[in-house]
N, C-alpha and C positions, 0 to 999 in steps of 0.2 A: 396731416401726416398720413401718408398711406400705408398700410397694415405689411406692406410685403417688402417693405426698408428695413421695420424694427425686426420681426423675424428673421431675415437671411441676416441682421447683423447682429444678433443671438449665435447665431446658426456657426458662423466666420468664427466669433470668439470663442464659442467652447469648441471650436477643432484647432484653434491657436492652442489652448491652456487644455491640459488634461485634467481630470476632478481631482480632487483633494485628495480624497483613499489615495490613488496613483502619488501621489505627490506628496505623502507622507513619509514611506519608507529613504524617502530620499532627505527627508527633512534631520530624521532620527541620526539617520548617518553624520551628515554634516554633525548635528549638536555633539556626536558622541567625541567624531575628531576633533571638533575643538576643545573637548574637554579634557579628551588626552594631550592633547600639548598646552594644555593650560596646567595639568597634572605636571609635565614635566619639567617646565620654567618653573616653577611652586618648587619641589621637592627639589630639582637641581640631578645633576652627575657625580657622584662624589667617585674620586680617584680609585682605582683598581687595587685591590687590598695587595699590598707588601708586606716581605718577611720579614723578622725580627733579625736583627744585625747578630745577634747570641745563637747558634748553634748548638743547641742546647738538648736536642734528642740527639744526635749525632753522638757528642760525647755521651750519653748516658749508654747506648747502644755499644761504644764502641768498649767501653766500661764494661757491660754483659757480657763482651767477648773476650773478654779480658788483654784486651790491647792496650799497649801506650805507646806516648811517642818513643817511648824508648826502646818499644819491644822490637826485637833481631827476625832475624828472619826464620821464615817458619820451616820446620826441618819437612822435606816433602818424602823423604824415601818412610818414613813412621807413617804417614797418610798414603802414599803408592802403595805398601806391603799386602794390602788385604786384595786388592786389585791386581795384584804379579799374581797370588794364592789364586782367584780365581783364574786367571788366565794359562796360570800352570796345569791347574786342575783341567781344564780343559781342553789343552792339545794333552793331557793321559787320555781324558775320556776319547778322541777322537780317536788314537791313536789305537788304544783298547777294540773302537767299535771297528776300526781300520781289520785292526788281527783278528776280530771274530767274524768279520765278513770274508776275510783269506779262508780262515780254519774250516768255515761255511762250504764256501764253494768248492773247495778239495775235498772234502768227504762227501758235495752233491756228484763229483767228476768219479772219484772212488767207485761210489754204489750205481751208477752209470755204468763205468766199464765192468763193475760185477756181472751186474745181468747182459751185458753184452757179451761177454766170456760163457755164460750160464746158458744162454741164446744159443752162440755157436757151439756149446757142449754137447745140446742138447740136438742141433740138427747134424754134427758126426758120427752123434751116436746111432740116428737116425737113420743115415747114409748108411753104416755098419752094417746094422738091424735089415737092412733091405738088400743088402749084398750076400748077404750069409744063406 
């Protein structure tokens, strides 16, 4: 046999197969997935949980509120009144802040035309003063 057949088919084989370390994490893998689907045949799918046919907080709640089926309807102007109250209260206030921004600007127009009056008081007298 000559020495340069078995080396280059040394050589051939380990560039076919890569070494073991490499070819481990691949191993692990595989084992785990079959062990999860062997986990899952085993253990099974069991059905999606359902409610109890009894309604049973429902009424208890509806009990705390003290509803029944017999109860009438609910009076809503006793539940509106605090809400007209504040809604009343507030076109006063608007209406209030309306009139003190009138009353506002009429007394800024007032002491305006004061010293404008006070102005020209002051320059006929002026005029006066220089004519005499």
């Amino acid at each position: 046999m000559a020495p340069r057949t078995t080396t280059s088919g040394r050589a051939a084989r380990s560039r076919r197969r890569p070494p073991a370390a490499v070819r481990r994490p691949a191993l692990y893998l595989g084992v785990a997935t079959a062990g999860a689907v062997l986990v899952n045949v085993v253990v099974g799918v069991e059905p999606a949980a359902q409610a109890d046919a009894a309604p049973s907080e429902t009424v208890s709640v509806a009990r705390e509120l003290g509803l029944t089926a017999r109860s009438g309807p609910v009076e809503v102007t006793q539940d509106l009144q605090p809400l007209q109250d504040l809604a009343a209260s507030r076109t006063a206030r608007e209406a209030a802040e309306t009139a003190a921004r009138q009353a506002q600007a009429a007394a800024d127009q007032a002491v305006l035309d004061r010293q404008k009056a006070e102005v020209e008081a002051a320059a006929r007298a002026a005029v006066e003063a220089e004519e005499i």
